[in-house]
C-alpha positions as CSV (number, residue, x, y, z in Angstrom):
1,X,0.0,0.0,0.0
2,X,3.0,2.6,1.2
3,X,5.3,2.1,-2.4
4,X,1.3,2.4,-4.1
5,X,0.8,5.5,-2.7
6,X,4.4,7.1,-3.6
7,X,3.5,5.8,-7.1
8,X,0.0,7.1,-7.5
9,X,2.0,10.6,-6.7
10,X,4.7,10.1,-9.8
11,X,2.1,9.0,-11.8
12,X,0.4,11.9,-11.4
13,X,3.3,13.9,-12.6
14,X,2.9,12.7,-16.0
15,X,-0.6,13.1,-16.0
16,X,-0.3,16.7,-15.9
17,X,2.8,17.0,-17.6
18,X,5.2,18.1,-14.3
19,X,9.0,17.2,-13.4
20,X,8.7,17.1,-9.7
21,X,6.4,18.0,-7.2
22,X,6.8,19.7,-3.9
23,X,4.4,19.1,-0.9
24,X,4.8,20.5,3.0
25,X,3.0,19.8,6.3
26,X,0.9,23.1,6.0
27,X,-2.3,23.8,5.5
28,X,-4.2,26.7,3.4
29,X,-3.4,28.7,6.8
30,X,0.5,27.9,6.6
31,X,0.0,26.5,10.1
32,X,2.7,24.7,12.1
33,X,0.1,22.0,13.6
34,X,-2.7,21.0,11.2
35,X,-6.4,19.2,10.3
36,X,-6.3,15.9,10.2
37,X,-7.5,16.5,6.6
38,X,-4.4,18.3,5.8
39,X,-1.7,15.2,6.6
40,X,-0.6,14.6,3.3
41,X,2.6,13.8,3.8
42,X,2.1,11.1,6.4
43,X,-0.3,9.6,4.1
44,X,2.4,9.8,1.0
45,X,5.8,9.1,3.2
46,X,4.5,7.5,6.4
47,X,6.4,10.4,8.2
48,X,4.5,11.6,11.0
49,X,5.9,14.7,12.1
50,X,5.0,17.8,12.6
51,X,7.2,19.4,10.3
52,X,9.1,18.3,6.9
53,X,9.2,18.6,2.7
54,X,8.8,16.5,0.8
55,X,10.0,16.3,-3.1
56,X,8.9,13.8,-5.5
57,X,10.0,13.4,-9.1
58,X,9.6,10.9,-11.7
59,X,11.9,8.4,-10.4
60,X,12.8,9.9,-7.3
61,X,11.2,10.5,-3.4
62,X,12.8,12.6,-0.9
63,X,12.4,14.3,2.9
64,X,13.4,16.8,4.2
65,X,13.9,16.8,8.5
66,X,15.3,19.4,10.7
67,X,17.3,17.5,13.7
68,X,14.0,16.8,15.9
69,X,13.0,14.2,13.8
70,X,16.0,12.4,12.1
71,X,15.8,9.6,13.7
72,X,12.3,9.3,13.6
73,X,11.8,9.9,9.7
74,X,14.6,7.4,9.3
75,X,12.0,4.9,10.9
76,X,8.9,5.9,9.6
77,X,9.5,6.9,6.1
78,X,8.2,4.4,3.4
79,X,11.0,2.7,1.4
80,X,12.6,4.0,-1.2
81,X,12.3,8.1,0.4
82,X,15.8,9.6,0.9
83,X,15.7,11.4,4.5
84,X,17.6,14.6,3.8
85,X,18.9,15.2,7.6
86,X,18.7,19.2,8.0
87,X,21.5,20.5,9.9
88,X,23.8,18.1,9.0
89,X,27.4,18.3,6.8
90,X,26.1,18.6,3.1
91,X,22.3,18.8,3.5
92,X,20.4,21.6,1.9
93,X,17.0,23.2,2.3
94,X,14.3,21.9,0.3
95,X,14.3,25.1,-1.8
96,X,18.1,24.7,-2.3
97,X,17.2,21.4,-3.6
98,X,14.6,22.3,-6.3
99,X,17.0,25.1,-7.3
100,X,20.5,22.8,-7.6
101,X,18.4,19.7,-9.3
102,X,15.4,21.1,-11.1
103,X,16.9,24.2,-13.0
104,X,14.5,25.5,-16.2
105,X,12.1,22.3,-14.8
106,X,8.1,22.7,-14.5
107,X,7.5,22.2,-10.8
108,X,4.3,21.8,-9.3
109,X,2.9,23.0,-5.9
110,X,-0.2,23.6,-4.0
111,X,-0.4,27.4,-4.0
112,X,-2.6,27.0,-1.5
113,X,-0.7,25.8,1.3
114,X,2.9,27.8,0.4
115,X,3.9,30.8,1.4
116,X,4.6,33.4,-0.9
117,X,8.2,33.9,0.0
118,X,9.5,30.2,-0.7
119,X,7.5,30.8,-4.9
120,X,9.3,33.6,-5.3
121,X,12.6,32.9,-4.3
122,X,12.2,29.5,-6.7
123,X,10.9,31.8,-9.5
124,X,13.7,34.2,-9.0
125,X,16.3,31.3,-9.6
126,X,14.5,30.6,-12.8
127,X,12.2,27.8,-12.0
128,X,8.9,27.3,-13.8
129,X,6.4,27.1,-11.1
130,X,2.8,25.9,-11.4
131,X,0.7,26.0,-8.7
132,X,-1.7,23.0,-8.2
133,X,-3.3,20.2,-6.4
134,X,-2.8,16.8,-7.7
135,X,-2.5,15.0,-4.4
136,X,-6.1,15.7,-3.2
137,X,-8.2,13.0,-6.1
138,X,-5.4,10.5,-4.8
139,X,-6.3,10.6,-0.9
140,X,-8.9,7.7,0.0
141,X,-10.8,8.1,3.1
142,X,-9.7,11.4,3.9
143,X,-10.7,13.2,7.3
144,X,-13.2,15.8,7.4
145,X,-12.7,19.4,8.4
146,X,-14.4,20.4,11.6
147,X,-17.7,22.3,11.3
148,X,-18.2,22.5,15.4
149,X,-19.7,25.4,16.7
150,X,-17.1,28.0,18.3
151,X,-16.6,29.3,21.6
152,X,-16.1,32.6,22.4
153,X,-13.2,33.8,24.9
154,X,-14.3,36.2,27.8
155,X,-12.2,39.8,28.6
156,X,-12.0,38.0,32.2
157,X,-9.4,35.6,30.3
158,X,-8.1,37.8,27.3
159,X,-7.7,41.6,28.8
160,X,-9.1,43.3,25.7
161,X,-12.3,43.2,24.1
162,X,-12.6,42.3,20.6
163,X,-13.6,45.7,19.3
164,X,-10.4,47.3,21.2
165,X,-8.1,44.6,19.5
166,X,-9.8,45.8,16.1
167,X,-9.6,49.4,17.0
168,X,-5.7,49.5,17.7
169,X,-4.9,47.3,14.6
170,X,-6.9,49.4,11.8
171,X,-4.8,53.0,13.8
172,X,-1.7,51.1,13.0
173,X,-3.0,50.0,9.5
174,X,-3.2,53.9,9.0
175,X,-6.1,53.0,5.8
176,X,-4.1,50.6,4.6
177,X,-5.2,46.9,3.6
178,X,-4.0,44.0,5.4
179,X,-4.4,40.3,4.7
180,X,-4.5,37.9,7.4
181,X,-4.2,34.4,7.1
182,X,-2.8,32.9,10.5
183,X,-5.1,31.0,12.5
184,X,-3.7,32.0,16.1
185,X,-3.8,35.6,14.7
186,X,-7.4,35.5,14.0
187,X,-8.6,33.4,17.1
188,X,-6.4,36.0,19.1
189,X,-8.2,38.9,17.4
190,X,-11.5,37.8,17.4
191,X,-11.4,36.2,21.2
192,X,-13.0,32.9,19.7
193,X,-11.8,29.5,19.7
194,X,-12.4,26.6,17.8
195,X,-11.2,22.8,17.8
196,X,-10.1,22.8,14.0
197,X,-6.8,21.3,14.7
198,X,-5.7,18.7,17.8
199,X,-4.4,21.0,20.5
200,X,-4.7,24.4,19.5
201,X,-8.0,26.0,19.5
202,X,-8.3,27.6,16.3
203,X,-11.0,27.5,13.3
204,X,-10.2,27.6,9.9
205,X,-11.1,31.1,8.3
206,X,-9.8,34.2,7.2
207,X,-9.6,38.0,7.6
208,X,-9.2,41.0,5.4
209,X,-8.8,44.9,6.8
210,X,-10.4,46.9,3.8
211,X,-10.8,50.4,3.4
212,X,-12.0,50.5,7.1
213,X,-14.1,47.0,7.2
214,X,-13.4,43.7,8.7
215,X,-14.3,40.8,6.8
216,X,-14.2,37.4,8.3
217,X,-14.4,34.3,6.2
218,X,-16.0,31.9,7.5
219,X,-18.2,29.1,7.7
220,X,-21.5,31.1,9.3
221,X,-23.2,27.7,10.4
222,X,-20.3,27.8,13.4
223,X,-21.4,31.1,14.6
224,X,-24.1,30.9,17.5
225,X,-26.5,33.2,17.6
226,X,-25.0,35.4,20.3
227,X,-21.1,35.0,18.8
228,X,-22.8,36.5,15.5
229,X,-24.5,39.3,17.4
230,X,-21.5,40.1,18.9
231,X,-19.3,40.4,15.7
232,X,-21.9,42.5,14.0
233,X,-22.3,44.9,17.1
234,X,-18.1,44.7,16.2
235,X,-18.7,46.1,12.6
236,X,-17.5,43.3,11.5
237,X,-18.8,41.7,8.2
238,X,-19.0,37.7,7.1
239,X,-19.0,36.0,4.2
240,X,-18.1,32.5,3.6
241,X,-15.0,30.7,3.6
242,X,-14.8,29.6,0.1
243,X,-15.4,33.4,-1.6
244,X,-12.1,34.5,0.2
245,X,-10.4,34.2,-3.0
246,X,-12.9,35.8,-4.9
247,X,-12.7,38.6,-2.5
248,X,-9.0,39.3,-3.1
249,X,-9.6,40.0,-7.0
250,X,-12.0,42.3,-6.2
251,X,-9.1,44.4,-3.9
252,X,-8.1,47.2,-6.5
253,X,-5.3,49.7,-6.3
254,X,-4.5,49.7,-2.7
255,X,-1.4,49.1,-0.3
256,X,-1.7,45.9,1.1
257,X,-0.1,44.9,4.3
258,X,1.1,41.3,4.6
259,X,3.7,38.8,6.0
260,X,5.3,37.1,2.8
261,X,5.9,34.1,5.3
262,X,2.2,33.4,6.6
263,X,0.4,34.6,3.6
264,X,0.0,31.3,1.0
265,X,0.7,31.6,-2.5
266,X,-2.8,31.4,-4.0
267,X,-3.8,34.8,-2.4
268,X,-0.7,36.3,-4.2
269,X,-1.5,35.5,-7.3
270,X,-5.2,37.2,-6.8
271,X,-3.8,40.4,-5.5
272,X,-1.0,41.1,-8.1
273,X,-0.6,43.0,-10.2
274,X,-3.3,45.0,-9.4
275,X,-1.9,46.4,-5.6
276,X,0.6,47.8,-4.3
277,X,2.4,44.6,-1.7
278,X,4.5,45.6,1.3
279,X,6.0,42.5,3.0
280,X,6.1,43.2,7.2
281,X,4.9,40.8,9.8
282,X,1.7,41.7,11.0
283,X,1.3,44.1,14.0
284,X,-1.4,41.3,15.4
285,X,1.8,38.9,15.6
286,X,3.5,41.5,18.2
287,X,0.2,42.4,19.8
288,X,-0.4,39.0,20.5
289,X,3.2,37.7,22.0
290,X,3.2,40.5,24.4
291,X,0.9,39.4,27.1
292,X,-1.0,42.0,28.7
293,X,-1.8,41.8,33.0
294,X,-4.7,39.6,32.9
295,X,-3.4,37.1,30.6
296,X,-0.1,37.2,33.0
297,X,-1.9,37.0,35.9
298,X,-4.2,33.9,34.3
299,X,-1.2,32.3,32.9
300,X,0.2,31.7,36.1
301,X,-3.1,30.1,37.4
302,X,-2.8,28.0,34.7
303,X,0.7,26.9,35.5
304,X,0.0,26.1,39.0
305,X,-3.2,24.0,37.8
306,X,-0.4,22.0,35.6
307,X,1.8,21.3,38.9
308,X,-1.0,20.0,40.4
309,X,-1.9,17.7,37.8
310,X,2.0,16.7,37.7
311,X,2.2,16.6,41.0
312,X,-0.8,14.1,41.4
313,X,0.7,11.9,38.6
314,X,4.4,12.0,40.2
315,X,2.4,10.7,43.8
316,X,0.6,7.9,41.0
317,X,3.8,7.0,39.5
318,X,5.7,6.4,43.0
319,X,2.8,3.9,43.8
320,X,3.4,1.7,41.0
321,X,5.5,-0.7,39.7
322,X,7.1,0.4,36.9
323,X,7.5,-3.0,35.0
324,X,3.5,-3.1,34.8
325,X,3.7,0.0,32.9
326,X,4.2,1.2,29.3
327,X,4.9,4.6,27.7
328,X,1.2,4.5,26.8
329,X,0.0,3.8,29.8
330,X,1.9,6.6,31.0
331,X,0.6,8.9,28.5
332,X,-2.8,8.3,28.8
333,X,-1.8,8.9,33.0
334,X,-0.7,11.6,32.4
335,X,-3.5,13.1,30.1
336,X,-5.9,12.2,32.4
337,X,-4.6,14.1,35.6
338,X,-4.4,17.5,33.4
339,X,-7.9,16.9,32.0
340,X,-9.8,15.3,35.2
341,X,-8.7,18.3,36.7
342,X,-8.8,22.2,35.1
343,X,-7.5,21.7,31.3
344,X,-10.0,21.6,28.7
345,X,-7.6,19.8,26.2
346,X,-3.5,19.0,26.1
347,X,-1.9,22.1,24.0
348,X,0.2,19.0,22.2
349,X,0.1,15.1,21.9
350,X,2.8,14.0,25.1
351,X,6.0,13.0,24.6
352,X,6.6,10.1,27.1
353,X,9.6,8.1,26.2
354,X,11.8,5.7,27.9
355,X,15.5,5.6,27.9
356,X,16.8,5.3,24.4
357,X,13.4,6.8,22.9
358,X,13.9,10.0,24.4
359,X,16.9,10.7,22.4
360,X,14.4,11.0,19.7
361,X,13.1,14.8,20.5
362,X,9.5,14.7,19.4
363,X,9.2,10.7,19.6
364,X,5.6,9.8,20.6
365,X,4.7,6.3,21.8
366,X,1.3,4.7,20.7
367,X,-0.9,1.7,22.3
368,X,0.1,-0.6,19.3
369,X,4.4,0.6,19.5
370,X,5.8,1.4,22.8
371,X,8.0,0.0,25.1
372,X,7.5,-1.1,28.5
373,X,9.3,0.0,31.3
374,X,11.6,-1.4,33.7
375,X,12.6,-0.3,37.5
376,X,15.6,1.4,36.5
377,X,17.0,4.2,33.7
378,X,15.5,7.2,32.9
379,X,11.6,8.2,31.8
380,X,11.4,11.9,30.1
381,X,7.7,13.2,29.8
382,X,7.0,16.6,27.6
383,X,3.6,17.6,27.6
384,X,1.3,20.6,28.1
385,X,-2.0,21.5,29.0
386,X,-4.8,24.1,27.3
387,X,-6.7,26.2,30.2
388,X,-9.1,28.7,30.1
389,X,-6.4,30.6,31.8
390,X,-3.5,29.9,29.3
391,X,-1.5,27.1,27.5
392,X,1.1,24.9,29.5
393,X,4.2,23.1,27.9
394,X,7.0,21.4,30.2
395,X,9.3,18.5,30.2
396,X,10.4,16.7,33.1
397,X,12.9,13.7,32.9
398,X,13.7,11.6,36.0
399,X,14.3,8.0,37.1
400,X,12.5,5.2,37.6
401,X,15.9,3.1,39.3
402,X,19.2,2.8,38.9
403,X,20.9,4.9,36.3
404,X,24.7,4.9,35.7
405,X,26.8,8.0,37.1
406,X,27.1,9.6,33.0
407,X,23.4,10.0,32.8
408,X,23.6,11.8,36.6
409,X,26.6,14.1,34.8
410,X,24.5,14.5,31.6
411,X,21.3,15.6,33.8
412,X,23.1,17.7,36.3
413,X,24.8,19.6,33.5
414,X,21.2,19.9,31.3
415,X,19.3,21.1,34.6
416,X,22.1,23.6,35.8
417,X,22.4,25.1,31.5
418,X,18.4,26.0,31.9
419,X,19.1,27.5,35.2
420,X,22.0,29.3,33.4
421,X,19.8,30.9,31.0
422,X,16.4,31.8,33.5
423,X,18.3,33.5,36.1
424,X,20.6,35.5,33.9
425,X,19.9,39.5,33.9
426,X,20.2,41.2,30.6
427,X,20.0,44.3,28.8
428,X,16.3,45.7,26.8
429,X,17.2,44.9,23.2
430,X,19.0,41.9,23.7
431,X,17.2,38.6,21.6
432,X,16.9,35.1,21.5
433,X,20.4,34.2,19.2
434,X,22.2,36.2,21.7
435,X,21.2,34.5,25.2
436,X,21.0,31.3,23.5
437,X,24.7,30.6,25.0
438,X,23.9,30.7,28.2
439,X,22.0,27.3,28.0
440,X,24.4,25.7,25.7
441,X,27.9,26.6,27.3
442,X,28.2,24.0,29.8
443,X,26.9,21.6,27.1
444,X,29.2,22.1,24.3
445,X,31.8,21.9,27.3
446,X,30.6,18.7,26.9
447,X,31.3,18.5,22.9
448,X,28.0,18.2,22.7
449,X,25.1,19.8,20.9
450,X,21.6,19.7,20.5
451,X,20.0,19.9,16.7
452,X,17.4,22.5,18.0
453,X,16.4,25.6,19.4
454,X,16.8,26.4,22.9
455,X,13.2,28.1,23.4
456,X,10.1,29.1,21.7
457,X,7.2,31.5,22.7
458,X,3.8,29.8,23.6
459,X,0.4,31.5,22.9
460,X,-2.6,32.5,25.2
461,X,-5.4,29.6,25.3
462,X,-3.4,29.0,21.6
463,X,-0.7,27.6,19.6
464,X,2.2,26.3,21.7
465,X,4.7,27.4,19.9
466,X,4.7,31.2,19.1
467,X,7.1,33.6,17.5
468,X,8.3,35.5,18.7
469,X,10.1,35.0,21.0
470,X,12.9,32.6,19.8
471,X,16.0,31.3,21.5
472,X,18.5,30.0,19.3
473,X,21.8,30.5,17.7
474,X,20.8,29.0,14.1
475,X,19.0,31.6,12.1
476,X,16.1,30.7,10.5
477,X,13.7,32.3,7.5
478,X,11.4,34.1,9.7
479,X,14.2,35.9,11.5
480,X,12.3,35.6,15.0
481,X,15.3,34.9,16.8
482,X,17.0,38.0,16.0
483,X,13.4,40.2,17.6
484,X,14.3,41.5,20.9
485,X,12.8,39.9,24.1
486,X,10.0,42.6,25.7
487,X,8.6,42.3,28.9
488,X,5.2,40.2,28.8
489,X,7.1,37.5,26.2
490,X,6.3,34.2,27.7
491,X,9.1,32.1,25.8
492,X,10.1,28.2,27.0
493,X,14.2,27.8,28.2
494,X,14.6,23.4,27.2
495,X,18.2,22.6,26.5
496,X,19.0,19.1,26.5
497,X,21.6,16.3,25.5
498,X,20.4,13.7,23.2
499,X,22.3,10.7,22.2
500,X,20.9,8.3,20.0
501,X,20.8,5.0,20.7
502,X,21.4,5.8,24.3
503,X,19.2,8.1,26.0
504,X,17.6,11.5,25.6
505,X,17.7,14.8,28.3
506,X,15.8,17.7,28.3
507,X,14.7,20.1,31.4
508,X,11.5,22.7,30.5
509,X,10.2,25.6,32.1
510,X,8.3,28.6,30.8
511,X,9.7,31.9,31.1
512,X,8.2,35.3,31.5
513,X,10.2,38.3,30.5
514,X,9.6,41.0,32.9
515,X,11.3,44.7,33.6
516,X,14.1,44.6,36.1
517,X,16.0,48.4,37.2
518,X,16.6,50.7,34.9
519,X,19.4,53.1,35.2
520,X,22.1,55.1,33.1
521,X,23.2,52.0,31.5
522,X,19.8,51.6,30.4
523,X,16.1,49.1,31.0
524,X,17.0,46.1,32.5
525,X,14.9,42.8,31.9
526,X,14.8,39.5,33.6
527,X,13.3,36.4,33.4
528,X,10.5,34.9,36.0
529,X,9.8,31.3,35.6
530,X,5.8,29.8,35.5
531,X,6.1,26.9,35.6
532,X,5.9,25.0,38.9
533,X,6.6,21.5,39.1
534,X,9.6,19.7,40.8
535,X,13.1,18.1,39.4
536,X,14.1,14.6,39.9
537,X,16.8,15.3,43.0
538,X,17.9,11.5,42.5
539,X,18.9,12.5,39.0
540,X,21.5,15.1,40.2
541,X,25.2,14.8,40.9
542,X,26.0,17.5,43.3
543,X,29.8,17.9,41.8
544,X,28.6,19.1,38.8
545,X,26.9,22.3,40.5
546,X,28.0,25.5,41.6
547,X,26.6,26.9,44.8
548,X,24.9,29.8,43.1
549,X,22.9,26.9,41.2
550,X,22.2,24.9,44.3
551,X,20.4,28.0,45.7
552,X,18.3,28.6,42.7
553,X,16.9,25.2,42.6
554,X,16.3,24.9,46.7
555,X,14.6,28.1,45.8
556,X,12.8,26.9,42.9
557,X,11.3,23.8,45.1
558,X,10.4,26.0,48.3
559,X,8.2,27.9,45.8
560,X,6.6,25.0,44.1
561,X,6.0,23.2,47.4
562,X,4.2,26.6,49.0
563,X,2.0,27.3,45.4
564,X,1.2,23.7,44.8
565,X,1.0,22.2,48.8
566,X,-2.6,23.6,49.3
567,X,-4.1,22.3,46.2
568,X,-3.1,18.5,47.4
569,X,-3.9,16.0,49.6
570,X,-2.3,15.0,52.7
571,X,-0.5,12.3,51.2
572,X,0.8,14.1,47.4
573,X,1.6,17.1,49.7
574,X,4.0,14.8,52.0
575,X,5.0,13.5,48.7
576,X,5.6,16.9,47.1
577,X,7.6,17.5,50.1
578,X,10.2,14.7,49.4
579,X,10.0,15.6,45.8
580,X,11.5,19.3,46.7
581,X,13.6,18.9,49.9
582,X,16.6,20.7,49.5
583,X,19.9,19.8,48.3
């Protein structure tokens, strides 16, 4: 079935008369995390990540990986798919590719789901680029798109009203037009949320600022009676989803505001010639990274709620013998303590893998492949919850046994390079590819590296990963790690050490960026962490810390132990206790 599918796609490159044909993991909406609907390249390569490229020419099939899933693709991909290992000696972007292999070639591509800044740059290097869908006739039993009625967000959780949101982006916009495509950017604008995509509350539409209006495209069988009432007190005006493109050829000599990056292709075409484009990210991006008081202050809530949860499902774990347990069972543990308590839904399918798994980064276990666990080595859990009060993402990794004294000196040196990085004090104007040092130093001491970034920003009730903020020394095409930090940033600090074959290492909080003094050197920022949940002590080797270290993370654990204590039980609170005695 898997070599039928890959052929079904070269076929289809005869059919309509193409040399290769490029295919990503977006959607129409250029989102990170997508539809079910929308997972064409699992259905093509196998490959289920979250993130890749594929290419596929007449004779040929390849992937393209950044460094959390090479490993991974290499095990899932169907035969005869070359895994093009991003970040490694030789390997080239997929846009590289098409323009070293395919040179005056007729490439083909859904217009729909790529941005307008990867076309161009192919059809500056003198590709022939035709934009369309032949994957879609070839898809059997595909998912439907959601059609569920949306929720609206209250000011008690968001801050700002709808019409206040609207008001400050159309004085920015100055008159001019400004095409939005993001899904987080509309949910964020519109306080609603949806359940289009698996743990991030967004709905599939669109949104056009025009010559003073708002027009949402949309589905208007989703909108209750009081959400409608509510957008039209707004001034805002629907129409259906599928006339968006019609919409856009109506747009006639204006200036037209949009992000090259998050825009897709199709929309492009409709606009030009007839408009003046300016390529800028969109102010709603900024707007919506800096998190105003009451999303602060609801954050935190929310962060507490997660260390409950944890902590109930660390008081769980200790209670059980390990060998009767399997990274599923441990998953679906662990889902149910966040959800039986105050989450609504996880912001992102757990990681829970044992040992040698966890060198994977974004390995995922399932009920039909997992592996079971023993009493000993090393368990490492990443997962997040989605609140009414905000979106949760943390890693923990600890032991369930014996470990040997290397994976104690790997730990240690992972745990005190995140501390390195949270507690530092730093300069307004500094950004992410400058700090990013501090949490790698004592790892590349190590002569060792990790293939990824060292932070990302997380949304409000929405996406869990959000630029910016960025934290990472590799630059990459949205530029987000070069965008100073500002205070109300909420960005996650996750080195780790990740060996394959061995064992895997990573230690997550989330971070918010707050003022600190400000004097004739100039504003000072700091970092406060959220998230409140306990390190495995047993894990640490004392020699390996500084005393300056040893004091933040006693001071870490007296402060988890007095926000989380009165949420528990007698019993999880004594166990909390041993969880974060001090060192």
């Amino acid at each position: 079935m898997e070599n039928n599918r890959l052929n079904s796609l070269k076929e289809s490159l005869k059919k309509y008369n193409l040399d290769a044909y490029f295919l990503n993991t977006s959607d129409y909406h250029l989102s990170e995390y997508v539809p079910e609907y929308f997972k064409t390249i699992a259905y093509f390569s196998g490959f289920s990540g979250s993130l890749a490229s594929l290419i596929v020419d007449q004779e040929k099939a390849y992937i393209f990986v950044d460094g959390r899933y090479h490993i991974q693709a290499e095990k899932e991909c169907y035969e005869g798919i070359e895994v093009i290992k991003l970040g490694t000696s030789g390997a080239i972007d997929a846009d590289e590719f098409l323009i070293k292999n395919y040179k005056d070639k007729i490439i083909g591509l859904d217009g729909k789901r790529t941005n307008i800044n990867f076309v161009k740059k192919l059809q500056e290097k003198g590709l022939n680029i035709k934009s369309i869908d032949i994957y879609s006739e070839l898809i059997e039993n595909r998912p439907l798109l959601s059609t569920s009625v949306l929720k609206e967000l209250s000011i008690e959780y968001t801050g700002l009203k709808r019409k206040d949101k609207i008001d400050r982006i159309k004085y920015c916009l100055n008159g001019k037009s400004h095409i939005v495509n993001n899904l987080e950017s509309i949910a964020y604008t519109l306080n609603l949320r949806g359940d289009d995509i698996a743990y991030t509350p967004v709905f599939l539409s669109f949104l056009i600022f025009y010559k003073n209006d708002v027009y949402f495209f949309i589905d208007i069988k989703r909108l209750n009676p009081e959400i409608l009432d509510g957008l039209y007190a707004d001034g805002i005006i629907i129409r259906p989803y599928e006339e968006y493109y019609d919409f856009l050829k109506e747009i006639k000599k204006q200036i037209v505001l949009l992000d090259e990056l998050k825009v897709n292709y199709e929309s492009y075409i409709r606009l030009m010639p007839n408009n003046k484009i300016i390529n800028m990210p969109s102010i709603i991006e900024e707007m919506k990274a800096i998190k105003n008081e009451t999303e602060i202050n609801n954050s935190k809530l929310a962060h507490i709620y997660d260390g409950v949860a944890l902590a109930r499902f660390f008081y769980w774990l200790s209670k059980q013998n390990k060998e009767d347990l399997d990274e599923s069972i441990i998953a679906d543990k662990v889902n149910e303590f966040r959800l039986n308590y105050k989450a609504f839904d996880l912001s992102f399918k757990p990681i829970v893998a044992y040992n040698s798994n966890a060198a994977m980064m974004h390995y995922s276990p399932s009920k039909e492949n997992c592996t079971k666990l023993k009493n000993e080595g090393i368990l490492l859990i990443d997962s997040g919850g989605q609140y009414l009060q905000g979106t949760t993402d943390i890693t923990r990794t600890f032991a369930l046994g014996k470990v040997d004294d290397i994976v104690k000196k790997h730990f240690t040196i992972v745990l005190k390079s995140m501390f390195n990085l949270s507690s530092v004090k730093f300069l307004s104007g500094m950004t992410g590819k400058q700090l990013d040092i501090l949490a790698r130093k004592d790892i590349w001491e190590e002569s060792i590296d990790y293939r990824c970034g060292t932070g990302h920003g997380v949304g409000h009730v929405l996406a869990v990963h959000e630029a910016p903020p960025n934290i990472r020394y590799m630059s990459t095409v949205s530029k987000s790690e070069d965008i100073p930090f500002k205070p109300g940033h909420i960005v996650s600090d996750e080195p780790g050490i990740y060996l394959e074959g061995k064992y895997g290492l990573r230690c997550e909080n989330m971070l918010l960026v707050r003022k600190d003094e400000k004097n004739e050197y100039g504003q000072f920022l700091k970092f406060e962490t959220l998230t409140m949940c306990p390190f495995d002590i047993e894990l640490i080797d004392k020699k390996y810390l500084d005393e300056k270290t040893i004091k933040i993370l006693n001071d870490y654990h007296q402060e988890v132990y007095e926000k989380l204590s009165p949420y528990l039980n007698d019993e999880e609170r004594d166990y909390l206790a041993h969880l974060t005695r001090s060192i």
